[in-house]
C-alpha beads as a LAMMPS data file, in Angstrom:
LAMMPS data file: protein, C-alpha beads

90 atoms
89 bonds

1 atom types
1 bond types

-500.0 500.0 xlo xhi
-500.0 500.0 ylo yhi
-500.0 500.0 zlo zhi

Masses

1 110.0

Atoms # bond

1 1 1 0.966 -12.455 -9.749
2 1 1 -0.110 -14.863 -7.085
3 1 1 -3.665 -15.886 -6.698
4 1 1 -5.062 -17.993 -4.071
5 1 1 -8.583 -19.518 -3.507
6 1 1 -9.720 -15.734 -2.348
7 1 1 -8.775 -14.567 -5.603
8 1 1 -6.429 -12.121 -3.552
9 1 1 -3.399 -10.811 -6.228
10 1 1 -0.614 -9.832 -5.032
11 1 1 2.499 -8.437 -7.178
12 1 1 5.476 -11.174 -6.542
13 1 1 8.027 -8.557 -7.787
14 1 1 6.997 -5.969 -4.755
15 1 1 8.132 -8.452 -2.119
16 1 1 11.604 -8.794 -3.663
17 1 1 12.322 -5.219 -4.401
18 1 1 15.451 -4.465 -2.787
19 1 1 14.758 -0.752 -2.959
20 1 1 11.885 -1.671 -0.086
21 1 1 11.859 -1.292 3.753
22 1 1 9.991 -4.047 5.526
23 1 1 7.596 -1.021 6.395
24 1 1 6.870 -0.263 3.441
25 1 1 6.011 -3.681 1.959
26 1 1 3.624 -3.880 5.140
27 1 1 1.984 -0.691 4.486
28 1 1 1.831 -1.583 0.739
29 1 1 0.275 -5.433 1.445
30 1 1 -2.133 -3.805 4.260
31 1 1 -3.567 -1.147 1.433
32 1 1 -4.142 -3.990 -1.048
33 1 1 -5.639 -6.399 2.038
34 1 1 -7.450 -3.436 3.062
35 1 1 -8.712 -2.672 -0.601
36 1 1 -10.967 -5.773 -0.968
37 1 1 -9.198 -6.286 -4.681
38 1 1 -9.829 -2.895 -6.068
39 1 1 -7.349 -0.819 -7.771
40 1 1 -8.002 1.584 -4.931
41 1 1 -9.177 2.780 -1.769
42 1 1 -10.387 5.387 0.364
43 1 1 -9.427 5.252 3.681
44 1 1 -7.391 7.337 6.992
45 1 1 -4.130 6.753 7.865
46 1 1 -5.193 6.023 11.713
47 1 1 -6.978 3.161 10.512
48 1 1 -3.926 1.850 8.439
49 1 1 -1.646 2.272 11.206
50 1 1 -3.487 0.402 13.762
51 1 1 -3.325 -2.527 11.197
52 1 1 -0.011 -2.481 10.536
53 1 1 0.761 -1.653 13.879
54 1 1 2.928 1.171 13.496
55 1 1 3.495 4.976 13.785
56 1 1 1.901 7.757 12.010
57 1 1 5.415 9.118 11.137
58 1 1 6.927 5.917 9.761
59 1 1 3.649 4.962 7.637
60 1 1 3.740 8.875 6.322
61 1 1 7.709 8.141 4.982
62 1 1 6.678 4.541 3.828
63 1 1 3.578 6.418 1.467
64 1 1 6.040 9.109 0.449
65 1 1 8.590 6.513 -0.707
66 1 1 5.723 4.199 -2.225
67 1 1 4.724 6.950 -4.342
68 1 1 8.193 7.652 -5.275
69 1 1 8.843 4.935 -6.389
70 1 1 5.401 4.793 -8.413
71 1 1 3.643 2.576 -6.936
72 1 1 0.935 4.112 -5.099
73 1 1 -1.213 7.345 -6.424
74 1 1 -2.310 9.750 -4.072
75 1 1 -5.808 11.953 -3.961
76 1 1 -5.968 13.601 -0.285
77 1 1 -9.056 14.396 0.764
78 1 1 -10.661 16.527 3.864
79 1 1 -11.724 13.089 5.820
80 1 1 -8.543 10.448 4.379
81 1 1 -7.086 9.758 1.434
82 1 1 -7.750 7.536 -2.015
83 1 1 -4.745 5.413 -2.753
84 1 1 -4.601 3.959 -6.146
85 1 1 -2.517 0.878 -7.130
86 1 1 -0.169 1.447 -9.709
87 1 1 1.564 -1.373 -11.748
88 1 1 4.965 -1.846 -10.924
89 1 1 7.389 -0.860 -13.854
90 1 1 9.625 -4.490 -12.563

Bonds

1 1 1 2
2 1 2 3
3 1 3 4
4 1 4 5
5 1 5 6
6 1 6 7
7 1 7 8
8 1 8 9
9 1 9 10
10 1 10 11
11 1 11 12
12 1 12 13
13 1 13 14
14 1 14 15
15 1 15 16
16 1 16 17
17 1 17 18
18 1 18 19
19 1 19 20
20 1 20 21
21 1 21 22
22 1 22 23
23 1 23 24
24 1 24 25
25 1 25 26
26 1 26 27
27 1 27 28
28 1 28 29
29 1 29 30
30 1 30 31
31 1 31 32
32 1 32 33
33 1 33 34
34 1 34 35
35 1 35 36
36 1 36 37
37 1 37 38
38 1 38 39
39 1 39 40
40 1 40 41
41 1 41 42
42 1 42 43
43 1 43 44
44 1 44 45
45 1 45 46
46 1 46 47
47 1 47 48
48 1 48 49
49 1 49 50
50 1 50 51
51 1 51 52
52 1 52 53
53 1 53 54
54 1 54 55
55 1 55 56
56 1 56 57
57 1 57 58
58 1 58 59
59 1 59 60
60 1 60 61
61 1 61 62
62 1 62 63
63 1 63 64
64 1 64 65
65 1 65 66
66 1 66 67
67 1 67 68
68 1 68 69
69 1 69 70
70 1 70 71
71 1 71 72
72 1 72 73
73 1 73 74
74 1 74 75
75 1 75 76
76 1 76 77
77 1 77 78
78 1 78 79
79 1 79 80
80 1 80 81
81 1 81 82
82 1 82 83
83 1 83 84
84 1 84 85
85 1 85 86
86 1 86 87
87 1 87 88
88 1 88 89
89 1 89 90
């Protein structure tokens, strides 16, 4: 893990995971920038996009693969969704 003055972790092995698109290491690092260092959060995929500056579309594959690939949890919810961090099996 890599810890800086903000006490922000980030998982070293996620950024050299071959089996990741660019996409979905953005979508994955904006969730965890997003999350305020909580093993989750609870937030709408517009917002997410506008941060990472992408398309609905390609942030819905990026999530399906995430989870795929265990990494992310799921819960959907009527007004956004809870993603929960999962610990990479690397």
């Amino acid at each position: 893990m890599i810890q800086d003055e903000q006490s922000f972790l980030i998982n070293k092995s996620i950024l050299f995971d071959v089996r990741l698109s660019p996409i979905d290491i953005r979508t994955y690092f904006a969730l965890v920038a997003l999350s305020n260092n909580n093993q989750k959060i609870e937030i709408t995929a517009s917002k997410v996009v506008r941060t990472i500056g992408s398309n609905k579309s390609s942030f819905s594959r990026s999530i399906k693969h995430l989870k795929k690939l265990k990494l992310l949890a799921v819960d959907r919810k009527h007004d956004g969704c809870i993603y929960h961090f999962l610990k990479p099996n690397n």
